[in-house]
C-alpha positions as CSV (number, residue, x, y, z in Angstrom):
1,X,-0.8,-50.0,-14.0
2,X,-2.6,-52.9,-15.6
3,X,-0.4,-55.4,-13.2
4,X,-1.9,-53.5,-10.2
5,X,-5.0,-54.8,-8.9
6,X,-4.5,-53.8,-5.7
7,X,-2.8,-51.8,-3.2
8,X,-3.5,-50.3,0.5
9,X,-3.7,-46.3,-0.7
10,X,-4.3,-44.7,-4.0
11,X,-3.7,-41.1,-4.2
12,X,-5.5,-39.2,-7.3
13,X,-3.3,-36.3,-8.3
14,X,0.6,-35.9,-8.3
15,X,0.3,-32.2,-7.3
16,X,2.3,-30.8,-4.3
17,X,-0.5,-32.1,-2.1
18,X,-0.9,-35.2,-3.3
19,X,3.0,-35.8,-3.3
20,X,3.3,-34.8,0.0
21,X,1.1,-36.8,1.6
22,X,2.5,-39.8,-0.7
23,X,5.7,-39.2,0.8
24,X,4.8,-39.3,4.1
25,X,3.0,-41.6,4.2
26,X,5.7,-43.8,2.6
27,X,7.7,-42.6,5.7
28,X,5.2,-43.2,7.9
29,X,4.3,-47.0,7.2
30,X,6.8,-48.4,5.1
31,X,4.8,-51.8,4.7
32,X,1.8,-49.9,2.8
33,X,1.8,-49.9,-0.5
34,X,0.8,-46.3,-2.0
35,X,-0.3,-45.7,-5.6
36,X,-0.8,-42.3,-7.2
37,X,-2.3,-41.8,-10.3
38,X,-2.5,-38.5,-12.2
39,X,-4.3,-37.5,-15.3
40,X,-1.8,-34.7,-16.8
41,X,1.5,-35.9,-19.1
42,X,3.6,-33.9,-17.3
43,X,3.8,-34.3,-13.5
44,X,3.8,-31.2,-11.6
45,X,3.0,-28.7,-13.5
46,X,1.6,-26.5,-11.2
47,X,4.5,-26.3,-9.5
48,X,6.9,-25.7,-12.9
49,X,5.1,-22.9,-13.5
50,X,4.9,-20.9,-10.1
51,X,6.7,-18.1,-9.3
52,X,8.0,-17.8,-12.8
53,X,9.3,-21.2,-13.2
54,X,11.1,-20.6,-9.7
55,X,8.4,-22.0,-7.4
56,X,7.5,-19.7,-4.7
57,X,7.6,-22.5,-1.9
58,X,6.1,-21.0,1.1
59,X,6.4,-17.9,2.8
60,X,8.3,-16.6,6.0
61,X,5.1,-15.6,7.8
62,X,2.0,-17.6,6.9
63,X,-0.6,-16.2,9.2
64,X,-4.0,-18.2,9.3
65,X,-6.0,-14.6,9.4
66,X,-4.8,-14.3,5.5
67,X,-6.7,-17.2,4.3
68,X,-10.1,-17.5,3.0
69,X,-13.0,-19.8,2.6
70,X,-13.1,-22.4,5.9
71,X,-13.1,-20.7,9.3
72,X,-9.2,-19.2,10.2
73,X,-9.5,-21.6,13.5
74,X,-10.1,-24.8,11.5
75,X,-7.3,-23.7,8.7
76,X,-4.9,-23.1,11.5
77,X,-5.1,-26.1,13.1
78,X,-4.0,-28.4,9.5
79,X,-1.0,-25.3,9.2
80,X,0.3,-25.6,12.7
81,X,0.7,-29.6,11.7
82,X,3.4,-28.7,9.5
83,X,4.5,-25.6,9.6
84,X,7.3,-23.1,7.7
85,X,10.5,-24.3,9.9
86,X,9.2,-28.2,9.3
87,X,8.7,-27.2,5.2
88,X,11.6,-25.2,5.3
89,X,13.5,-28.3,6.9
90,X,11.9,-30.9,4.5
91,X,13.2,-29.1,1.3
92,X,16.5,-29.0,3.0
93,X,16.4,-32.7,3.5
94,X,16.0,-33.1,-0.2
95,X,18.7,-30.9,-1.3
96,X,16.5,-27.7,-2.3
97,X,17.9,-24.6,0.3
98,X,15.5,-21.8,0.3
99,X,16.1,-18.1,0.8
100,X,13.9,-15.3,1.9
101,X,13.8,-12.5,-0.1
102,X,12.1,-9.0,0.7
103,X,8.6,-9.7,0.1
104,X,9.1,-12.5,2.5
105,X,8.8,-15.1,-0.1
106,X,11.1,-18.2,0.1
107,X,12.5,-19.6,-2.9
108,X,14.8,-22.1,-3.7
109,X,18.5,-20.7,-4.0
110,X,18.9,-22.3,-7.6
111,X,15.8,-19.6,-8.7
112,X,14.4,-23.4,-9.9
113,X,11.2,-25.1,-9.8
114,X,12.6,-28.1,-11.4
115,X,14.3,-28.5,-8.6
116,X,11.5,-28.7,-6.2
117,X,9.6,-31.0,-8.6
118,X,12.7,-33.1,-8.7
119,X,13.2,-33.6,-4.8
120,X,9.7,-34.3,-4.6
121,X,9.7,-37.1,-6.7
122,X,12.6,-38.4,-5.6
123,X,11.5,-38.3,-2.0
124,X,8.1,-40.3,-3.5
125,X,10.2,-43.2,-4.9
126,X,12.5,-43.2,-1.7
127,X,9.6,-44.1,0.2
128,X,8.4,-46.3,-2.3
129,X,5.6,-44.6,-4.2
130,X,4.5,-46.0,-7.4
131,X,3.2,-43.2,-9.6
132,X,1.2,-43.5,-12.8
133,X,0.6,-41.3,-15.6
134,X,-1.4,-40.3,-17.4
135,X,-3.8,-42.2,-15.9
136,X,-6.9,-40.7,-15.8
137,X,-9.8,-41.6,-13.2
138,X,-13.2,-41.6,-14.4
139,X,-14.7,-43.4,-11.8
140,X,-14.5,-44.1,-8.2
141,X,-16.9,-46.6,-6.4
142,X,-17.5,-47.7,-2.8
143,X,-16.8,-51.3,-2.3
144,X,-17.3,-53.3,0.8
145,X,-13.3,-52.9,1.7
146,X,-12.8,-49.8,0.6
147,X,-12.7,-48.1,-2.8
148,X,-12.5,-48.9,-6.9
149,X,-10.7,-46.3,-8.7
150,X,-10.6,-46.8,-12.5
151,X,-10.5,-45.6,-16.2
152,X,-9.7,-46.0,-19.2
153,X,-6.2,-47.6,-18.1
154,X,-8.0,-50.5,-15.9
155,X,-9.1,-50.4,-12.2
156,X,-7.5,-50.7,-8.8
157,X,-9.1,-51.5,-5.6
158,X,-7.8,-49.9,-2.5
159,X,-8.6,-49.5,1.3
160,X,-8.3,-46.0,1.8
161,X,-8.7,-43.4,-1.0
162,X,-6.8,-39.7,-0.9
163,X,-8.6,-36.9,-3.3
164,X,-5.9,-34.6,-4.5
165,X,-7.2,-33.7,-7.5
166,X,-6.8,-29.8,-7.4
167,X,-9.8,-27.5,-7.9
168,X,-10.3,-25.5,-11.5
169,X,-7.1,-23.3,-11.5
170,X,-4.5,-24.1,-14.6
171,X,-7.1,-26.6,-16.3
172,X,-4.1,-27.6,-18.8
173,X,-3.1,-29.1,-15.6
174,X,-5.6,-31.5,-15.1
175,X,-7.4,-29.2,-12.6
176,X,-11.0,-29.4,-14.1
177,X,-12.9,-29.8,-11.2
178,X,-13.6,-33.7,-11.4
179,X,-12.4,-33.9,-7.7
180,X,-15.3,-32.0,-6.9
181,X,-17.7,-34.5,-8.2
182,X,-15.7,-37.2,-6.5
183,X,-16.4,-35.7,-2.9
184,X,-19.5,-34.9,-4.1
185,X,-21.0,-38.6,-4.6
186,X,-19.6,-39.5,-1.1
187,X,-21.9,-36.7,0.5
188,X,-20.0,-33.8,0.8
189,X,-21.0,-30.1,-0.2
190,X,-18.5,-28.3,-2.6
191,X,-18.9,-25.1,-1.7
192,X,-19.4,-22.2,-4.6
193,X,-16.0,-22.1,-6.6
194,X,-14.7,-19.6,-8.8
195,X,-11.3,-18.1,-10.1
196,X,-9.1,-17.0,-7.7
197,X,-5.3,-15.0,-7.5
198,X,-6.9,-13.7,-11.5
199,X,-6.3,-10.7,-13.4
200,X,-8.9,-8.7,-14.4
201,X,-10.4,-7.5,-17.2
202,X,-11.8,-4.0,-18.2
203,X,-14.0,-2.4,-21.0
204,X,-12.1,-2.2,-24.4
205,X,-12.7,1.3,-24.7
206,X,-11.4,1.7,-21.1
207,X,-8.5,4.7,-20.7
208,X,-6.2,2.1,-18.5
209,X,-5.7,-0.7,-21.3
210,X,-3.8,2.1,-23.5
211,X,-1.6,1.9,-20.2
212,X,-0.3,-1.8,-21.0
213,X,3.2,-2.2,-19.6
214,X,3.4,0.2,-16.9
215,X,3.9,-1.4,-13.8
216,X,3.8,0.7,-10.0
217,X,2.9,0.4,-6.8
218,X,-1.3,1.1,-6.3
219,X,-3.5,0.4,-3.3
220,X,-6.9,-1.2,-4.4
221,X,-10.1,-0.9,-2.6
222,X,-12.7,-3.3,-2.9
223,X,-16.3,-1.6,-1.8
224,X,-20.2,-2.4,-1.4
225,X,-22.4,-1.0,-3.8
226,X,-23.2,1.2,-0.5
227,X,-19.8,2.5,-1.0
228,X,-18.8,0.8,2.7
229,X,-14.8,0.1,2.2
230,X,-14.5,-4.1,2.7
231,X,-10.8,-4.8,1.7
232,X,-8.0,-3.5,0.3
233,X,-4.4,-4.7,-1.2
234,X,-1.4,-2.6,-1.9
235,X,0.8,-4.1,-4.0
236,X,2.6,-3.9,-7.1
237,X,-0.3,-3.5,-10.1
238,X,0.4,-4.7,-14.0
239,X,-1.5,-2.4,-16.4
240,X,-2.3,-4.9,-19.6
241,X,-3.5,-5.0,-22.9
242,X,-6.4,-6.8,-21.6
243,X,-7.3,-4.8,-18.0
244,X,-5.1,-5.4,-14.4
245,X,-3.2,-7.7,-13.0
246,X,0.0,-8.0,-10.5
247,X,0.0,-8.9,-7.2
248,X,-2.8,-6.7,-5.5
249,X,-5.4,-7.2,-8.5
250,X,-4.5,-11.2,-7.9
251,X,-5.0,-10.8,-4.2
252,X,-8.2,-8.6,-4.2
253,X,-9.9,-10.9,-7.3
254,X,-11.3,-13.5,-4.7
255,X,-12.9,-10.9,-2.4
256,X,-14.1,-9.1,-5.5
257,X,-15.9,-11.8,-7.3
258,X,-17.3,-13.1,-4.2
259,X,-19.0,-10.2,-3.4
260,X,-20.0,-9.5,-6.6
261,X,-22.3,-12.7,-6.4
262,X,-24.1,-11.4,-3.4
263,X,-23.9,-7.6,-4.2
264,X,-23.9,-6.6,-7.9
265,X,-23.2,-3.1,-7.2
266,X,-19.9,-3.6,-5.4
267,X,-17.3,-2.0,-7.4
268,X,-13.3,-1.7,-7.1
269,X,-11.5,1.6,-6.9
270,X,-7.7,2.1,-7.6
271,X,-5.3,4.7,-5.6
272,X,-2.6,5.3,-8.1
273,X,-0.2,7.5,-5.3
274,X,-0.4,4.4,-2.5
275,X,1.6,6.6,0.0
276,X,-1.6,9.4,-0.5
277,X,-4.6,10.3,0.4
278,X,-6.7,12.1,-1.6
279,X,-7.4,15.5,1.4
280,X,-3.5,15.9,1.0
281,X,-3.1,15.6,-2.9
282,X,-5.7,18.7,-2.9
283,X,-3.9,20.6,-0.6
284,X,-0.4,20.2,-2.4
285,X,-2.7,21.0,-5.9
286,X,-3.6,24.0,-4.5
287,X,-0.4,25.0,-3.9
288,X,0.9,24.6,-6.6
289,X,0.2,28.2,-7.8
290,X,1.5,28.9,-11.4
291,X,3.5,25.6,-11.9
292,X,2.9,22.7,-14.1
293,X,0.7,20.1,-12.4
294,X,1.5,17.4,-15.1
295,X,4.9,17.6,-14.2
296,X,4.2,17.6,-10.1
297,X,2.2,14.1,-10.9
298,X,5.1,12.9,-12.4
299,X,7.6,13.9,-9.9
300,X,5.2,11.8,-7.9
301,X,6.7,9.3,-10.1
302,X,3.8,8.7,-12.3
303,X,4.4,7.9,-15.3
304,X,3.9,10.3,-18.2
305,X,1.5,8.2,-20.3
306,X,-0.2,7.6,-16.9
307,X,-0.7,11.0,-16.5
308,X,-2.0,11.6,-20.0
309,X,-4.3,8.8,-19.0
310,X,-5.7,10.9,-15.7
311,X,-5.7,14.4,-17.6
312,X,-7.8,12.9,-20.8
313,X,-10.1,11.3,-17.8
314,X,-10.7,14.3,-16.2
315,X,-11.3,16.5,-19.5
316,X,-8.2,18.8,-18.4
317,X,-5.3,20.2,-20.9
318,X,-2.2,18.8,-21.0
319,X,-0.3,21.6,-20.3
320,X,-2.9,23.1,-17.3
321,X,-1.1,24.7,-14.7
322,X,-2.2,24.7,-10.8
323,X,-3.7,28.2,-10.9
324,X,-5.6,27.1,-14.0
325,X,-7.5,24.2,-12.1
326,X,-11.0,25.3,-11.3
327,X,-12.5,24.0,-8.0
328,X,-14.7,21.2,-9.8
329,X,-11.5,20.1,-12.2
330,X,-9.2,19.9,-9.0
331,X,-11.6,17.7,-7.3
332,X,-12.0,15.9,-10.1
333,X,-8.3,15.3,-10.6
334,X,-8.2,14.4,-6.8
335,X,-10.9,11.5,-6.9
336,X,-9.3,10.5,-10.3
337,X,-6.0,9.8,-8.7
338,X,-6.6,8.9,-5.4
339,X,-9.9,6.8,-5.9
340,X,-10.7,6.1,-9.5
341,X,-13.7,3.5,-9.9
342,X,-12.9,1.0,-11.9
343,X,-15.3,-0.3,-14.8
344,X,-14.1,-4.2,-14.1
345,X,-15.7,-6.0,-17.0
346,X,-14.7,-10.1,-15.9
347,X,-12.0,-11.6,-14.9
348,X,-9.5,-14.1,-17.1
349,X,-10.8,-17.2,-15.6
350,X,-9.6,-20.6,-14.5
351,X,-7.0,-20.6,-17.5
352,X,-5.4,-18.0,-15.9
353,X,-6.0,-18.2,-12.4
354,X,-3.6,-19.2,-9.9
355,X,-5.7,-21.0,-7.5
356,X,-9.4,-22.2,-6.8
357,X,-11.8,-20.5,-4.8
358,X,-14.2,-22.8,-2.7
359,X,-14.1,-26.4,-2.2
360,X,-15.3,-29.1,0.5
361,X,-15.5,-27.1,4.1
362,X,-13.1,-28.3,6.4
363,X,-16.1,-28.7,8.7
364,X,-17.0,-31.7,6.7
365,X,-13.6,-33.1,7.5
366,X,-11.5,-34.8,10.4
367,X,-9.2,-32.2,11.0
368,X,-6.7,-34.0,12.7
369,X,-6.7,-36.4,9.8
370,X,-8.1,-35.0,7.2
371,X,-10.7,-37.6,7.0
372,X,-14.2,-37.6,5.5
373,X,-16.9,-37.6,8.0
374,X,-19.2,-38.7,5.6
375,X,-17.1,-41.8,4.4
376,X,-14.5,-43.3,6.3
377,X,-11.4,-44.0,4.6
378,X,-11.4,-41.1,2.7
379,X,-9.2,-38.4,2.6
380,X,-9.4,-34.6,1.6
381,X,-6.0,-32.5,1.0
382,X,-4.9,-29.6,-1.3
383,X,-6.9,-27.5,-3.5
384,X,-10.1,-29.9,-3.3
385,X,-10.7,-27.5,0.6
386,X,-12.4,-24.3,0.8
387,X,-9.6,-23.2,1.4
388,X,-7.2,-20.7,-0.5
389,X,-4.5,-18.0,0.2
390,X,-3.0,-14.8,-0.9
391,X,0.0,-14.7,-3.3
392,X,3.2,-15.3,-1.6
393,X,3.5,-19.4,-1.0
394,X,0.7,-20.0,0.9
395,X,-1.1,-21.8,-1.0
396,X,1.9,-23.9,-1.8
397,X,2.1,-24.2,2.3
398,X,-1.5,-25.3,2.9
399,X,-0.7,-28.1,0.0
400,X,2.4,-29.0,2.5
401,X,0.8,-28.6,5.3
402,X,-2.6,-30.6,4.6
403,X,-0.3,-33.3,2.4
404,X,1.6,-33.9,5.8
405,X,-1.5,-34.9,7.7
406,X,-2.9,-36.8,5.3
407,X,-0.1,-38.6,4.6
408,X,1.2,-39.5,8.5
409,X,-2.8,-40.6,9.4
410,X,-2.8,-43.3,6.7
411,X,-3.1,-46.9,7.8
């Protein structure tokens, strides 16, 4: 990197933003020289770790209205730039084949996200992208022609500058936020961030972390401290040594700890029958007459220790029958199953967290490039936006998606 003094782009990070719009913009002007520097040892590894180590690419249907932070119009218009048929054809192009499977998730058919690191970096030094790392940048000045990048490795001047750094998520990464204070000195507002897609954490006394292990389908509620209903995810949910996580305590986390700032009282409830509600659970209890109604919750297909869990909750024996219930146990038994408040202590934080919540506002950007309005020749894609999805690929697709303009609006 020493040899380079200069170059037309520099990219800073080598995540699956920043290599997508290094790619195309390799495609797009062949002439330019691009240069990406990353911090991190190992390239990508973000995107080794998705989806299990099979990279969760995109998703069938990525719908704008499931997206958070910027305003859905502005979000849709960088998706419908590049969206799941163009991602879906530029994997093929590489050799990766994705298929859809029943959560509408599209993974590569080899189940590997070596394979999508691979094809991206191959596609990168087809179009003649020089990557560094670990190269580290400390610093990034404004010069009269553009932009001095350096750190402990040297410097590098460049005309036009592309920030995709990441936000917090995965700091192991090289996602610690330093992007932030990048955009930052060139006048733009970061938005509040904090951990997003995160498990949860509860009390260590709490009933629900003697549950670790179970995994079943729950519906979670997120509420205002007025008890006004605001959101809620159904979804598989992980019972751990440690508090919740699984797919709809990752999704609801976001909306959680954002309102938490603003509204301390806000509180989470969990509905451990999905399919339930809690007017019809009290009518079957009732009816139960003199049959066992731990065994009933487990032909609900509750698990026993779950059940145990709800019975030592509610201060009701074991072996109660539905005869036995008295009016204020019942209800009790109801609320416990169908809408149990949960005592959420934290959450796991950035170490754990699958993306970054907040970011630069896409109001403070070109959309149609991508480009700073306060400092021209400077370019926003990736984590770095207010901008971040539900499980499923879409964060994955708004890296694509805001990589590809980026990258073709280059010059």
């Amino acid at each position: 990197m020493t040899s380079i003094e200069k170059c037309d782009v520099v990219i800073v990070g080598a995540g699956a933003a920043g290599l997508m719009a290094a790619i195309w913009a390799g495609k797009t002007h062949p002439e330019r020289s691009i240069v990406v520097v990353d911090g991190a040892k190992k390239i990508g590894a973000k995107i080794l770790v998705a989806g299990g180590g099979r990279c969760n690419v995109t998703h069938h249907h990525v719908d704008p209205k499931r997206y958070a932070g910027s305003s859905k119009s502005a979000i849709s218009k960088v998706l419908r730039r590049f969206d799941v048929p163009e991602t879906t054809q530029f994997f093929r192009q590489q050799g990766v084949v994705l298929k859809r499977e029943e959560t509408g998730k599209l993974f590569p058919t080899t189940d590997s996200a070596k394979d999508v690191l691979d094809a991206l970096l191959k596609a990168a030094k087809e179009a003649n992208v020089h990557i560094y790392n670990p190269r580290r940048v400390e610093t990034i000045d404004r010069t009269s022609t553009g932009f001095l990048v350096g750190g402990p490795w040297g410097h590098v001047q460049c005309e036009q500058l592309v920030l995709a750094t990441g936000g917090k998520s995965l700091p192991k990464s090289g996602s610690d936020g330093k992007g932030f204070e990048f955009a930052q000195s060139f006048g733009h507002e970061v938005t509040r961030t904090f951990p997003a897609l995160v498990p949860l954490t509860l009390p260590k006394d709490d009933l629900i972390r003697q549950l670790s292990g179970i995994t079943l389908p729950t519906t979670l509620r997120l509420h205002s401290s007025t008890g006004k209903h605001i959101i809620e995810f159904t979804n598989s949910t992980l019972c751990a040594h440690f508090g919740l996580s699984g797919p709809s305590v990752l999704d609801i986390s976001r909306y959680y700890l954002d309102l938490k700032s603003t509204d301390p009282g806000a509180y989470l409830s969990i509905n451990w029958l999905p399919d339930t509600v809690k007017e019809d659970l009290d009518i079957d209890l009732q009816k139960l007459g003199h049959r066992s109604v731990r065994r009933y919750l487990q032909n609900c297909n509750l698990a026993e220790r779950l059940v145990k869990m709800l019975f030592t909750f509610c201060e009701l024996e074991f072996d109660i029958l539905g005869d036995q219930l008295q009016r204020p146990q019942r209800r009790r038994l109801v609320q416990a199953t169908t809408e149990m408040r949960l005592d959420i202590s934290g959450n796991r934080g950035y170490t754990f967290a699958e993306v970054t919540a907040g970011g630069v506002p896409l109001s403070e950007l070109f959309l149609e490039k991508m480009e700073s309005r306060c400092c021209p020749g400077l370019f926003l894609c990736g984590e770095i936006c207010d901008v971040d999805g539900p499980i499923g690929g879409f964060n994955f697709q708004w890296a694509w998606a805001s990589g590809y303009v980026v990258g073709t609006s280059l010059q």
